[in-house]
mmCIF entry with sequence, helices, sheets and N, C-alpha, C, O atoms, coordinates in Angstrom:
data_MODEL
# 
_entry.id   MODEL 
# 
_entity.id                         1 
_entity.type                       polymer 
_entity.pdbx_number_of_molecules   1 
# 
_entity_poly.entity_id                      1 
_entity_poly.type                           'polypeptide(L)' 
_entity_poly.nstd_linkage                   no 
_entity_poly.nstd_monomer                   no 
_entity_poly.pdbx_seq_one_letter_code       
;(UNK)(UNK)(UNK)(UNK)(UNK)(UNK)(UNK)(UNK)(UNK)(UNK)(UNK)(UNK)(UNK)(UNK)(UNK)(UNK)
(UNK)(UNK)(UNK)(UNK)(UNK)(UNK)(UNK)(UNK)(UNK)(UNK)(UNK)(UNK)(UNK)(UNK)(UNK)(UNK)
(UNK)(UNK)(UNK)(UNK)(UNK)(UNK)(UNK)(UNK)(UNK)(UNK)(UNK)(UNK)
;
_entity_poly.pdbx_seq_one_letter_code_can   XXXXXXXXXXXXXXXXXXXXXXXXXXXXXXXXXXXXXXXXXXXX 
_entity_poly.pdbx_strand_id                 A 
# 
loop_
_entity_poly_seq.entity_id 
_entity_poly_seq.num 
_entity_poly_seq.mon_id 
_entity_poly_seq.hetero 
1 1  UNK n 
1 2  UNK n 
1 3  UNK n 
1 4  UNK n 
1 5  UNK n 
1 6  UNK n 
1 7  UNK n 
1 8  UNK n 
1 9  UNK n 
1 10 UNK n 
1 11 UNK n 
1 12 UNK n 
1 13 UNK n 
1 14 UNK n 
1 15 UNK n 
1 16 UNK n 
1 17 UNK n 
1 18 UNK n 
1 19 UNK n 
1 20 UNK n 
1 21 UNK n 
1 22 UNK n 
1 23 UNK n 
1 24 UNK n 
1 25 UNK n 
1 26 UNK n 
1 27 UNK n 
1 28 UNK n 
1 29 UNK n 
1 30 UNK n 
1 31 UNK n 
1 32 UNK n 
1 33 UNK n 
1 34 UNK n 
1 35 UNK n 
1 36 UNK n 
1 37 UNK n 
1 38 UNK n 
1 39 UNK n 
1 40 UNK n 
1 41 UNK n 
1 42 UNK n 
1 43 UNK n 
1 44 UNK n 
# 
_struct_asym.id          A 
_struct_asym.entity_id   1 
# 
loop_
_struct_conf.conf_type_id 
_struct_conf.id 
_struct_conf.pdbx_PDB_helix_id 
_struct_conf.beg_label_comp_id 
_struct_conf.beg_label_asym_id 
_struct_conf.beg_label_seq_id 
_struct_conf.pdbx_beg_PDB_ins_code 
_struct_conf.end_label_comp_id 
_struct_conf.end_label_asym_id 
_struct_conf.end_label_seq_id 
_struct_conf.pdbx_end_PDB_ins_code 
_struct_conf.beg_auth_comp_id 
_struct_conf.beg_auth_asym_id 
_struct_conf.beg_auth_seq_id 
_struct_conf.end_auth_comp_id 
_struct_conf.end_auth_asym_id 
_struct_conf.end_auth_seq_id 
_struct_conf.pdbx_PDB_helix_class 
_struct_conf.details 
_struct_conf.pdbx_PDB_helix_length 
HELX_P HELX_P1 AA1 UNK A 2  ? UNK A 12 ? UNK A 2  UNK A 12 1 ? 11 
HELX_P HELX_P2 AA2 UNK A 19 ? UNK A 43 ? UNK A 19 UNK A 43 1 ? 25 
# 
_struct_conf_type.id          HELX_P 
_struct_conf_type.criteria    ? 
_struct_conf_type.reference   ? 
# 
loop_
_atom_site.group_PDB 
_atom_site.id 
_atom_site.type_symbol 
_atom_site.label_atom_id 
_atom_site.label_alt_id 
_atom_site.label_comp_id 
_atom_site.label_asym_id 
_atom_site.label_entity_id 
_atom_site.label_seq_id 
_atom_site.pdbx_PDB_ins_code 
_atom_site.Cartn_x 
_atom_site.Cartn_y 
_atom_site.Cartn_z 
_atom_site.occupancy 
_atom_site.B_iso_or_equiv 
_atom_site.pdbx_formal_charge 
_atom_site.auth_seq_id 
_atom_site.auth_comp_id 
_atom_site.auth_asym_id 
_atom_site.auth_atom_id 
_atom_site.pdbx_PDB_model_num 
ATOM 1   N N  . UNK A 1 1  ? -43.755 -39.097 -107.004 1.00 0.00 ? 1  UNK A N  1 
ATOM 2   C CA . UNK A 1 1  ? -44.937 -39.304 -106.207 1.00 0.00 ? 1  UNK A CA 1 
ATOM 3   C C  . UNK A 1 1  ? -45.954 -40.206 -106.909 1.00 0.00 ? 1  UNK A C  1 
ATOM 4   O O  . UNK A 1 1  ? -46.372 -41.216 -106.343 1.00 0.00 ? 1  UNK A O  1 
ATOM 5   N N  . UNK A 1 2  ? -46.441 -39.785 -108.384 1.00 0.00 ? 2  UNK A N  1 
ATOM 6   C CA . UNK A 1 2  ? -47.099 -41.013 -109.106 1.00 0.00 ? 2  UNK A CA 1 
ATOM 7   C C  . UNK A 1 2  ? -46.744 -42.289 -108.988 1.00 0.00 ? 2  UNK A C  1 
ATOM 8   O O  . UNK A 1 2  ? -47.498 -43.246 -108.813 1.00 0.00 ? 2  UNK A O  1 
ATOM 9   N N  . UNK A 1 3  ? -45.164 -42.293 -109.122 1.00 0.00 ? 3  UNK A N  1 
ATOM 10  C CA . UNK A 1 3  ? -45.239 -43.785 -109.241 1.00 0.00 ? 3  UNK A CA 1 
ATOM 11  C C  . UNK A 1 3  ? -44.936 -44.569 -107.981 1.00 0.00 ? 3  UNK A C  1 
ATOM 12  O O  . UNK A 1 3  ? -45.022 -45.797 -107.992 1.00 0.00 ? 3  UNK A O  1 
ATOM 13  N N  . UNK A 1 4  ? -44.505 -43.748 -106.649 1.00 0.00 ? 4  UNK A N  1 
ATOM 14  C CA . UNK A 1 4  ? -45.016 -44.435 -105.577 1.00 0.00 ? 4  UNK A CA 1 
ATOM 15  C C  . UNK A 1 4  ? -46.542 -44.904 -105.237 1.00 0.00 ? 4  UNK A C  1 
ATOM 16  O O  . UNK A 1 4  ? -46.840 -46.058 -104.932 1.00 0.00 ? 4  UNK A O  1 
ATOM 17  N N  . UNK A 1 5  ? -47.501 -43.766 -105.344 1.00 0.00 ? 5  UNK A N  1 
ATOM 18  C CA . UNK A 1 5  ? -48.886 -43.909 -105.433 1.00 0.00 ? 5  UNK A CA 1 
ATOM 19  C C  . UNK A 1 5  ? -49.255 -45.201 -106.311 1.00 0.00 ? 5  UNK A C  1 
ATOM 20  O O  . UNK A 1 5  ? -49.977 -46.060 -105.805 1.00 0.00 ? 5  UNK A O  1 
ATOM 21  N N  . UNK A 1 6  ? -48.704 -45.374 -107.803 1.00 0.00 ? 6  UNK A N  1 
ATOM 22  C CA . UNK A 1 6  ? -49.097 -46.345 -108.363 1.00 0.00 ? 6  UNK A CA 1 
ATOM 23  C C  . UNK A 1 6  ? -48.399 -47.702 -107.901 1.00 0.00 ? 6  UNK A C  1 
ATOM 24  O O  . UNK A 1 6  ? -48.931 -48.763 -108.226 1.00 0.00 ? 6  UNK A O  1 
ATOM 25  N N  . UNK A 1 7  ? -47.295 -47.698 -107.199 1.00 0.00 ? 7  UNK A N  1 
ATOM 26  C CA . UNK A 1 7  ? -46.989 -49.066 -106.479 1.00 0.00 ? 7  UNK A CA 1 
ATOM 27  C C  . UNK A 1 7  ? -47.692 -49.369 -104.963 1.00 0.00 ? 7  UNK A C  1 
ATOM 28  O O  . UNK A 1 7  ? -47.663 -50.362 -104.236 1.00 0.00 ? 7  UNK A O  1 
ATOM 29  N N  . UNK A 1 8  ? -48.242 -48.235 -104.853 1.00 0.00 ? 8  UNK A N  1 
ATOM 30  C CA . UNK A 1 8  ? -49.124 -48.886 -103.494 1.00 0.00 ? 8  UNK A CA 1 
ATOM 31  C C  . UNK A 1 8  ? -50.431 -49.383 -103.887 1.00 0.00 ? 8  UNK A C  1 
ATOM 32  O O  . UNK A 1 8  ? -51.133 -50.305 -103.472 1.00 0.00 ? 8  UNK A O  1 
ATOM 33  N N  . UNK A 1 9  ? -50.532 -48.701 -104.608 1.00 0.00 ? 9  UNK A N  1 
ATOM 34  C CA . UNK A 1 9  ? -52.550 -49.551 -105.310 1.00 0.00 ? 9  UNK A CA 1 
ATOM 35  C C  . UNK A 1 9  ? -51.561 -50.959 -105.799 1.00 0.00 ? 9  UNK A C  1 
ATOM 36  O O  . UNK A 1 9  ? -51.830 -51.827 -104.968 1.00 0.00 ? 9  UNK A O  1 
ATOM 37  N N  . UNK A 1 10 ? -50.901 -51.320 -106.447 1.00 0.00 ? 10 UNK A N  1 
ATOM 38  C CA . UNK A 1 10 ? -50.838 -52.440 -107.171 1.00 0.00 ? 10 UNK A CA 1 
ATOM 39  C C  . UNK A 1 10 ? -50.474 -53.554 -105.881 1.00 0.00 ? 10 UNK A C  1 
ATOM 40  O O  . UNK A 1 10 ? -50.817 -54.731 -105.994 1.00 0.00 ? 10 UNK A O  1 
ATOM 41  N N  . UNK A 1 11 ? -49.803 -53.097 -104.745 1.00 0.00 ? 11 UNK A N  1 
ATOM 42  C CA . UNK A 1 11 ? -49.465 -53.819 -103.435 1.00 0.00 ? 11 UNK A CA 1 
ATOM 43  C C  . UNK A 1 11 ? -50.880 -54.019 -102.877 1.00 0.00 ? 11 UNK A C  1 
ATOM 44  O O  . UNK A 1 11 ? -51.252 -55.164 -102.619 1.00 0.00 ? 11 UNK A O  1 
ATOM 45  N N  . UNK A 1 12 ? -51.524 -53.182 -102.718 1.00 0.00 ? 12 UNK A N  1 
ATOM 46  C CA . UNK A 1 12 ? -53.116 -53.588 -102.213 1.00 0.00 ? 12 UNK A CA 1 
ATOM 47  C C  . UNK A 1 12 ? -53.626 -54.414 -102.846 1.00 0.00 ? 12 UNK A C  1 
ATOM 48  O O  . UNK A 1 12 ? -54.471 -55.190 -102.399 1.00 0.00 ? 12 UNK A O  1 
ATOM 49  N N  . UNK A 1 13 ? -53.254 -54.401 -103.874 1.00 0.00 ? 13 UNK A N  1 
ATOM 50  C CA . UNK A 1 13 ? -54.537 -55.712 -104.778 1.00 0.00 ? 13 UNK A CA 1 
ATOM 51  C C  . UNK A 1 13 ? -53.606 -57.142 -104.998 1.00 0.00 ? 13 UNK A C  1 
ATOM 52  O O  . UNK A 1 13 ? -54.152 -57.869 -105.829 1.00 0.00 ? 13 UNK A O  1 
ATOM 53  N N  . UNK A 1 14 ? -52.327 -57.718 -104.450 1.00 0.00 ? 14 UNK A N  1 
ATOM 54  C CA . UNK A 1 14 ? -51.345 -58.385 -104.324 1.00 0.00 ? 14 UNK A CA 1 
ATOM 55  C C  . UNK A 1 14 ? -51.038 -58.845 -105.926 1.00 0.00 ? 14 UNK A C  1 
ATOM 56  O O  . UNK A 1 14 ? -50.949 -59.987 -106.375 1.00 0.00 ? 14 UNK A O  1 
ATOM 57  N N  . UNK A 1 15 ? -50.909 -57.535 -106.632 1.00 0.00 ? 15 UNK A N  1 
ATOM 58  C CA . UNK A 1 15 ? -50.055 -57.887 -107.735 1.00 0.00 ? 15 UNK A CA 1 
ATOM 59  C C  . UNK A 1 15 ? -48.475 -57.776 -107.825 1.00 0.00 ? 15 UNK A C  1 
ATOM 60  O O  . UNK A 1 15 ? -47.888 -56.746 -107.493 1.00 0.00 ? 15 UNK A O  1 
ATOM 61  N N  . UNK A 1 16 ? -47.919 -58.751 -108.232 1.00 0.00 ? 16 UNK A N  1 
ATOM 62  C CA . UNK A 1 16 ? -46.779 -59.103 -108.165 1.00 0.00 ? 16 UNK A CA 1 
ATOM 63  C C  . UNK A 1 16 ? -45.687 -58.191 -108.841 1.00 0.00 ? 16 UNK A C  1 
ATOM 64  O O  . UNK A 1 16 ? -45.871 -58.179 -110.058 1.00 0.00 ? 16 UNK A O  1 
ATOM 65  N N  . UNK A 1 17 ? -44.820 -57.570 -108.531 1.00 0.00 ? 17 UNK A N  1 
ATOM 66  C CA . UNK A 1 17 ? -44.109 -55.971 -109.209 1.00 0.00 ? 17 UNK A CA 1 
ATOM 67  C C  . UNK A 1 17 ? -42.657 -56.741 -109.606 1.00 0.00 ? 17 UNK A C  1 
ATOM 68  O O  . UNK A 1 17 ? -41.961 -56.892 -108.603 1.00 0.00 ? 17 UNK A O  1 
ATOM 69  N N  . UNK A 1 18 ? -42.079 -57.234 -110.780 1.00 0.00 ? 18 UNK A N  1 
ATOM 70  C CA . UNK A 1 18 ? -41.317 -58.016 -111.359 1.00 0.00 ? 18 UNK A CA 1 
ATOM 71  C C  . UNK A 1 18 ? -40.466 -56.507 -111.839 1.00 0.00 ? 18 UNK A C  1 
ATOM 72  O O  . UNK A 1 18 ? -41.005 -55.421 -112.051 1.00 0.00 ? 18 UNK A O  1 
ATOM 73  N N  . UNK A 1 19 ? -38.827 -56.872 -111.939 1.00 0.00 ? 19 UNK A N  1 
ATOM 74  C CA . UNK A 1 19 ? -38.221 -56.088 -112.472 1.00 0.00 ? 19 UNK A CA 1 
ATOM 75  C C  . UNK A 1 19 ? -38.785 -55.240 -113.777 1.00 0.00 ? 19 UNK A C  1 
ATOM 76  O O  . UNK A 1 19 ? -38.743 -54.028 -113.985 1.00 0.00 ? 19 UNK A O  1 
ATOM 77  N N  . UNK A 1 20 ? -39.301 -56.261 -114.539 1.00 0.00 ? 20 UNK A N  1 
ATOM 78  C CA . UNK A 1 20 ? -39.621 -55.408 -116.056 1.00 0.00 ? 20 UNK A CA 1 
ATOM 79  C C  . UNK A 1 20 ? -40.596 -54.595 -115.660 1.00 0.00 ? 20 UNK A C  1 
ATOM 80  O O  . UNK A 1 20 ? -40.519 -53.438 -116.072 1.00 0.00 ? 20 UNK A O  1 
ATOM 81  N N  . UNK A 1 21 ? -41.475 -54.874 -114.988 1.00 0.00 ? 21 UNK A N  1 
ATOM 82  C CA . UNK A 1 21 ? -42.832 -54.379 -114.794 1.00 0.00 ? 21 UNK A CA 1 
ATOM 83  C C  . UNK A 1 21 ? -42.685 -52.777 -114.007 1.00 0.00 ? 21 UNK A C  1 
ATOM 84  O O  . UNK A 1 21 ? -43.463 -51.824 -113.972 1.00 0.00 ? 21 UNK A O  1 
ATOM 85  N N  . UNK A 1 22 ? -41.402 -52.979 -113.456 1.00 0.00 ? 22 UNK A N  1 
ATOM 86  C CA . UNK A 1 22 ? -41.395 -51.529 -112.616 1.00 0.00 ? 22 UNK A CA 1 
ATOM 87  C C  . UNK A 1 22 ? -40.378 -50.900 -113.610 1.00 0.00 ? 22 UNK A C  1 
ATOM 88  O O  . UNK A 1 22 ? -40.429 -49.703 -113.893 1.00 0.00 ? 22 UNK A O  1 
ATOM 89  N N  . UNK A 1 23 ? -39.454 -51.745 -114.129 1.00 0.00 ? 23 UNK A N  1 
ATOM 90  C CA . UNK A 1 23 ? -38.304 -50.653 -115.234 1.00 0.00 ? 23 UNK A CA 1 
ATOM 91  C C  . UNK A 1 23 ? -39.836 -50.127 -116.157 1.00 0.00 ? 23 UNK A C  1 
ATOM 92  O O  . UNK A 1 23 ? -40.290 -49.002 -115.948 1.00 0.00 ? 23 UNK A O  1 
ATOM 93  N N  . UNK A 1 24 ? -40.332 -50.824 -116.888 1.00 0.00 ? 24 UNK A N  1 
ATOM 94  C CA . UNK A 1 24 ? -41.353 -49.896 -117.784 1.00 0.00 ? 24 UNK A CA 1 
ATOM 95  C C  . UNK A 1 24 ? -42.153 -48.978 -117.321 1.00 0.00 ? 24 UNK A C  1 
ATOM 96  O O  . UNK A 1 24 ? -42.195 -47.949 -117.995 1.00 0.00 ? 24 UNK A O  1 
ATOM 97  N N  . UNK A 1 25 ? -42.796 -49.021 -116.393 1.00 0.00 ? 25 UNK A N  1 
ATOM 98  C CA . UNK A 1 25 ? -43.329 -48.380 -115.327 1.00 0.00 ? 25 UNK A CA 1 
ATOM 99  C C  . UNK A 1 25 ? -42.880 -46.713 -115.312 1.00 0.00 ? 25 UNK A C  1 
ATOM 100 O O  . UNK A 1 25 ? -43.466 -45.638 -115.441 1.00 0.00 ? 25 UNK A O  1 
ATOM 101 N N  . UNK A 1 26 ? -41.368 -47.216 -115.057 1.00 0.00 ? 26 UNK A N  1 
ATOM 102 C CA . UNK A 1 26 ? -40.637 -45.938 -114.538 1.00 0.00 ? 26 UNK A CA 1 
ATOM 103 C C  . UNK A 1 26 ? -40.400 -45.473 -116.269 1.00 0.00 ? 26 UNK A C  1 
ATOM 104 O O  . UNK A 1 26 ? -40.279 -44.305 -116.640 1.00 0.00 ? 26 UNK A O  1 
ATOM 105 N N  . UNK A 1 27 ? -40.380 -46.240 -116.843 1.00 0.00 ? 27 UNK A N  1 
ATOM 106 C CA . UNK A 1 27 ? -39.866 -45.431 -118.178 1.00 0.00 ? 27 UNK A CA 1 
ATOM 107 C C  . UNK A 1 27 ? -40.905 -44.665 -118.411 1.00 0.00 ? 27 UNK A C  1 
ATOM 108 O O  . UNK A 1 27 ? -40.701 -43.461 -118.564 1.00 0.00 ? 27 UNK A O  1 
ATOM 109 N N  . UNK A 1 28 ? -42.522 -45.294 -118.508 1.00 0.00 ? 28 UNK A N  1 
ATOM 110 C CA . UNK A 1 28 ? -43.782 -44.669 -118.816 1.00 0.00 ? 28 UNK A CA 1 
ATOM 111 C C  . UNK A 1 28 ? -43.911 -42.976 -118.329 1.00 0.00 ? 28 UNK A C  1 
ATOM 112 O O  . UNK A 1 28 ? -44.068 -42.008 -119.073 1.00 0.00 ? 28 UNK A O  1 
ATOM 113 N N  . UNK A 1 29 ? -43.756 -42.999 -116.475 1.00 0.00 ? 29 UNK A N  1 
ATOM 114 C CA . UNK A 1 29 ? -43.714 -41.954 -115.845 1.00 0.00 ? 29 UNK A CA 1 
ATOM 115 C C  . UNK A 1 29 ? -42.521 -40.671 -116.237 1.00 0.00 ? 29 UNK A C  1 
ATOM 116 O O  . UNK A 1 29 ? -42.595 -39.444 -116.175 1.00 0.00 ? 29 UNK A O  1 
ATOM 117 N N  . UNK A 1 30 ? -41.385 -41.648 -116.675 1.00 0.00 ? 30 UNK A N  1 
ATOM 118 C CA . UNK A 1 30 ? -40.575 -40.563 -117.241 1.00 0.00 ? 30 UNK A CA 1 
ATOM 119 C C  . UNK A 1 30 ? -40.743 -39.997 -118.391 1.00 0.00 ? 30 UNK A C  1 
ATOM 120 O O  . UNK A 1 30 ? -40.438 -38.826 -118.619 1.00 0.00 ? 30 UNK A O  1 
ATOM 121 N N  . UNK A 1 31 ? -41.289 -40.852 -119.284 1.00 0.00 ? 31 UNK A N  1 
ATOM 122 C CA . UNK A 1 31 ? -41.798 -40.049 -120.388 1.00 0.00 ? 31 UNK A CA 1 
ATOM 123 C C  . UNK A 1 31 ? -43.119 -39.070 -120.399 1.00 0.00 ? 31 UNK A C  1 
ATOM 124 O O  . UNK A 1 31 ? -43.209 -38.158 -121.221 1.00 0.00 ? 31 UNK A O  1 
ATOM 125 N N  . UNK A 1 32 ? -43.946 -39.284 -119.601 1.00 0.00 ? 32 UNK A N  1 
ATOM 126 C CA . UNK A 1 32 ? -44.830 -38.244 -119.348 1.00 0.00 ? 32 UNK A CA 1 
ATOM 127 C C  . UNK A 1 32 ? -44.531 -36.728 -118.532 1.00 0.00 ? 32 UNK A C  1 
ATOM 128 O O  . UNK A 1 32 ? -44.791 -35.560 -118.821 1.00 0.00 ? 32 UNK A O  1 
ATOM 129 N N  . UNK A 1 33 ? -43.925 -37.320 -117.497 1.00 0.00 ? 33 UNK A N  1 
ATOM 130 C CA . UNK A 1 33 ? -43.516 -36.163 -116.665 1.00 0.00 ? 33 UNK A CA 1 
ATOM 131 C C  . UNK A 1 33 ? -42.355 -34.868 -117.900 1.00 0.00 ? 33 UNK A C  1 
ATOM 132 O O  . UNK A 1 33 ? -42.307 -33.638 -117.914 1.00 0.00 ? 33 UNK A O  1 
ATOM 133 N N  . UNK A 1 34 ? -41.751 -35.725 -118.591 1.00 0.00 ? 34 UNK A N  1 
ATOM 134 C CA . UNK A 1 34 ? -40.908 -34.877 -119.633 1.00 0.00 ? 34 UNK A CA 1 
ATOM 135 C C  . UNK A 1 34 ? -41.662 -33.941 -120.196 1.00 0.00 ? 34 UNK A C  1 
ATOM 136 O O  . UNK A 1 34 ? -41.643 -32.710 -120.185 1.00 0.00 ? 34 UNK A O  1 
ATOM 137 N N  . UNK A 1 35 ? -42.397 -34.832 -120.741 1.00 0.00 ? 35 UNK A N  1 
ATOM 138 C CA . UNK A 1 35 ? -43.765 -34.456 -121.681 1.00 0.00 ? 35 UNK A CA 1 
ATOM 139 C C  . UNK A 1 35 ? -44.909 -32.982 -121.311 1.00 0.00 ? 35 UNK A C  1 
ATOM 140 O O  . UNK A 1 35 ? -45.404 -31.969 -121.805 1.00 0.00 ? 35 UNK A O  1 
ATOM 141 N N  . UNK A 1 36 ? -44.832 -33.754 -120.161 1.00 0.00 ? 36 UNK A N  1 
ATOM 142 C CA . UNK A 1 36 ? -45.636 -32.144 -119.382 1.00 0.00 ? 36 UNK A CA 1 
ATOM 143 C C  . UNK A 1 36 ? -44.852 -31.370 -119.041 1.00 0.00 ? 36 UNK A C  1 
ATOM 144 O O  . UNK A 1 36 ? -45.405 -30.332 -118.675 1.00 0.00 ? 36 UNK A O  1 
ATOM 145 N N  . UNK A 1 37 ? -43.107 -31.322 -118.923 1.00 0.00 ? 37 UNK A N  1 
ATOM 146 C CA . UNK A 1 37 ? -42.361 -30.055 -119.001 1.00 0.00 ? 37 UNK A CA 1 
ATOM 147 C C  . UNK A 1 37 ? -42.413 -29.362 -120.245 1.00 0.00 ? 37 UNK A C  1 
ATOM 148 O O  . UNK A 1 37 ? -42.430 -28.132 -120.212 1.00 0.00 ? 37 UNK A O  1 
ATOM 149 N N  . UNK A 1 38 ? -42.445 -30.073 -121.545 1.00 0.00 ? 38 UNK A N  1 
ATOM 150 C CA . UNK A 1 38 ? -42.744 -29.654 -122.507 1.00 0.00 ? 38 UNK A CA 1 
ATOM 151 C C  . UNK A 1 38 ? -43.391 -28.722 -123.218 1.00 0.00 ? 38 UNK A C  1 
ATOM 152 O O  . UNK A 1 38 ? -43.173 -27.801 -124.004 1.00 0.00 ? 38 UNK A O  1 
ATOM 153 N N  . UNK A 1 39 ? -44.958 -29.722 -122.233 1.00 0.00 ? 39 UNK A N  1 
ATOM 154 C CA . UNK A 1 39 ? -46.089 -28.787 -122.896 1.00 0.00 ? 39 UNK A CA 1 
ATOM 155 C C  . UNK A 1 39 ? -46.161 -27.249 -122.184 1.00 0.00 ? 39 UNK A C  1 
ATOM 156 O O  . UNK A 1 39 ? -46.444 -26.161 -122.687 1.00 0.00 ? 39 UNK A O  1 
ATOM 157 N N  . UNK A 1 40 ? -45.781 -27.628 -120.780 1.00 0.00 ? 40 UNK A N  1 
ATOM 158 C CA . UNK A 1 40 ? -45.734 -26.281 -119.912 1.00 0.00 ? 40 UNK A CA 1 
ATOM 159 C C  . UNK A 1 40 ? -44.716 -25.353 -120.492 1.00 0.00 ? 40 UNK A C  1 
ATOM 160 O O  . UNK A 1 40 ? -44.754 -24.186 -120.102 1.00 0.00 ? 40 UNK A O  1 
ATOM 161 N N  . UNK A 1 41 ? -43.792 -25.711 -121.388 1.00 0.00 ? 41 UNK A N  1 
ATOM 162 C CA . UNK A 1 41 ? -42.704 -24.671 -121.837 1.00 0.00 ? 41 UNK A CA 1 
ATOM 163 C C  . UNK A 1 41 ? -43.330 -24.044 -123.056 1.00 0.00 ? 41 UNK A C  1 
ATOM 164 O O  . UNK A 1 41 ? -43.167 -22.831 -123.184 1.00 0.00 ? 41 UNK A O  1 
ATOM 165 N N  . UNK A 1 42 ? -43.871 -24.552 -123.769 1.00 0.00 ? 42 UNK A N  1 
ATOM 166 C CA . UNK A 1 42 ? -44.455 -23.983 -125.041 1.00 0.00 ? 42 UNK A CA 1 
ATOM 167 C C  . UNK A 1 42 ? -45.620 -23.135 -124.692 1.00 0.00 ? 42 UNK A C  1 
ATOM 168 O O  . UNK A 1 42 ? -45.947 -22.302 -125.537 1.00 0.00 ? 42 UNK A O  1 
ATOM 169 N N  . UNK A 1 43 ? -46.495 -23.223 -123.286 1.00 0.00 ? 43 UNK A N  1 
ATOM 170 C CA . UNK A 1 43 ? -47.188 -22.469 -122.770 1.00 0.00 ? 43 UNK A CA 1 
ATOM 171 C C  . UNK A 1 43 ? -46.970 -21.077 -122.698 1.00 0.00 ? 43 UNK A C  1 
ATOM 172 O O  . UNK A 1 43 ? -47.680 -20.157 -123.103 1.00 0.00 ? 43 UNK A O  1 
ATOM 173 N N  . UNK A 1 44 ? -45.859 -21.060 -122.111 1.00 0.00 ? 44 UNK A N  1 
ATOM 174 C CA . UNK A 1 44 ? -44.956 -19.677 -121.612 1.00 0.00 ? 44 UNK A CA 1 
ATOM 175 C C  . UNK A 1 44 ? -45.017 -18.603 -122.488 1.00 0.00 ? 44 UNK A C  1 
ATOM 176 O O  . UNK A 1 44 ? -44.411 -17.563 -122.233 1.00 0.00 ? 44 UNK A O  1 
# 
Protein backbone atom coordinates (compact mmCIF):
# COMPACT_ATOMS: atom_id res chain seq x y z
CA UNK A 1 0.00 0.00 0.00
CA UNK A 2 3.01 2.53 0.75
CA UNK A 3 4.49 2.08 -2.20
CA UNK A 4 1.46 2.37 -4.35
CA UNK A 5 0.58 5.61 -2.35
CA UNK A 6 4.18 6.71 -3.00
CA UNK A 7 3.85 6.13 -6.86
CA UNK A 8 0.78 8.14 -7.06
CA UNK A 9 2.21 11.39 -5.39
CA UNK A 10 5.29 11.03 -7.66
CA UNK A 11 2.64 10.62 -10.91
CA UNK A 12 0.93 13.86 -9.69
CA UNK A 13 3.91 15.92 -9.72
CA UNK A 14 5.01 14.27 -13.41
CA UNK A 15 8.08 12.70 -12.13
CA UNK A 16 9.41 10.28 -14.31
CA UNK A 17 9.48 6.45 -12.49
CA UNK A 18 12.63 4.73 -14.42
CA UNK A 19 13.30 1.05 -13.71
CA UNK A 20 16.09 1.80 -11.07
CA UNK A 21 14.09 4.29 -9.41
CA UNK A 22 11.18 1.87 -8.64
CA UNK A 23 13.63 -1.44 -8.15
CA UNK A 24 15.22 0.81 -5.19
CA UNK A 25 12.11 2.05 -4.16
CA UNK A 26 10.79 -1.39 -3.67
CA UNK A 27 14.00 -2.51 -2.06
CA UNK A 28 13.73 0.62 0.47
CA UNK A 29 9.96 -0.47 1.38
CA UNK A 30 11.11 -3.98 1.76
CA UNK A 31 13.59 -3.29 4.01
CA UNK A 32 11.51 -1.31 6.30
CA UNK A 33 8.43 -3.25 6.30
CA UNK A 34 10.97 -6.33 7.47
CA UNK A 35 12.26 -4.07 9.87
CA UNK A 36 8.99 -3.29 11.56
CA UNK A 37 8.27 -7.12 11.70
CA UNK A 38 11.24 -7.15 13.65
CA UNK A 39 10.78 -4.56 15.92
CA UNK A 40 7.12 -5.82 16.54
CA UNK A 41 8.65 -9.35 17.35
CA UNK A 42 11.03 -8.27 19.99
CA UNK A 43 7.99 -6.36 21.41
CA UNK A 44 6.14 -9.53 22.23
Amino acid sequence: DALTLWIEDVIQVNINITNDILFTKVLEFTFLCKEDKFKNKQID
